[in-house]
Structure formats: C-alpha cells, structure tokens
C-alpha positions in Angstrom: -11.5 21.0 22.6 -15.1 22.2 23.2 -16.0 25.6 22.8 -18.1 27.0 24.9 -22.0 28.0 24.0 -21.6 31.8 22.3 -25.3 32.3 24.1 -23.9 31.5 27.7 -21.1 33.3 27.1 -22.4 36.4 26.3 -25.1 36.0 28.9 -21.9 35.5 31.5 -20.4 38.8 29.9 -23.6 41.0 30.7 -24.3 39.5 34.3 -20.2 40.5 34.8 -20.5 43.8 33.2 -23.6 44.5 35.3 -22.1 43.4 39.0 -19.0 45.2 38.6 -20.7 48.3 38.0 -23.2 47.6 40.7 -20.1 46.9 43.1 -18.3 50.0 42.2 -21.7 51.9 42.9 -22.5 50.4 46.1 -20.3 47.5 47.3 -21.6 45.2 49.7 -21.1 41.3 50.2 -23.8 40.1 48.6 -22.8 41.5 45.3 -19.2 40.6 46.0 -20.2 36.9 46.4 -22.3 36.8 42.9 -19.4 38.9 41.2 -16.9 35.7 42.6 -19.7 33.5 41.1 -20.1 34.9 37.7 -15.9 35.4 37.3 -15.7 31.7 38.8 -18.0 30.5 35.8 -16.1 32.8 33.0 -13.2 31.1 34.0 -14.3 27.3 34.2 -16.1 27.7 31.2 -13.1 29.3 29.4 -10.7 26.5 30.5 -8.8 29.6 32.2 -7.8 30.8 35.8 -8.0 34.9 36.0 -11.0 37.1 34.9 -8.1 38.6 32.5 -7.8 35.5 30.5 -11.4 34.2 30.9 -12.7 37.9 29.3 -10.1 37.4 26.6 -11.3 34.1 25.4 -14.8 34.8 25.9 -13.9 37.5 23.3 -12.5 34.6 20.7 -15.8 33.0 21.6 -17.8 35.1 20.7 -15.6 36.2 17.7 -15.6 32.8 16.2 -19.5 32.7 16.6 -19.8 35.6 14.6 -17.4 34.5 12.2 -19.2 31.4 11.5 -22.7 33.6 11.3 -24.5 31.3 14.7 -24.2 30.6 18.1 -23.6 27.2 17.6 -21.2 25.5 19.9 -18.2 24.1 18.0 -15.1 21.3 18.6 -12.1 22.8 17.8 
C-alpha cells in the first residue's frame, strides 16, 4: 500500500486545524463547505471514512516520516 506524501499530509492537518477553529469562531457556509473539502481529502488520502480515523493515520504518517528522518513517500 502507498503511503501518503508526509508534506500533503501535514499541509491537510493545518488547513483542518485552521477551519475548525474559524467555524467555531464564526460559522457560516462557506467555511462549512471547505471544512467538508479538507475532511473529504484526509479521508481519501488515508484510505479511511471518518475524520476520526483519517486524523489517526495522518498521525502514523507523519510518525513514520519522522521515523525514517524525510518526507519521502513510502510502499508499505
């Protein structure tokens, strides 16, 4: 199985982190449609179907990236 880049990853990570907190501010639809986009895109890139899991193997992306010192892309 392909993992996914450690780079796009954490990039997806930060754009989450940052919508959530901008929805929880000041919710509207806009922000609500690129919050769906960015989960949608955790999850398909993960190989997973709830934020839940999709942040949990983003983690043991980004985990394995650091093990192996890059952000190299590996097949597992």
């Amino acid at each position: 199985m392909l993992m996914p880049d450690a780079t796009f990853v954490r990039t997806l990570l930060s754009r989450y982190a940052d919508l959530q907190m901008r929805h929880c501010e000041r919710p509207s639809q806009e922000l609500r449609w690129q919050l769906d986009d960015v989960t949608y895109t955790l999850c398909v890139c993960t190989g997973t179907r709830t934020i839940r899991d999709a942040l949990a193997a983003a983690d043991r992306v980004l985990e394995q990236a650091a093990a192996r010192g890059s952000d190299e892309p590996q097949a597992a």
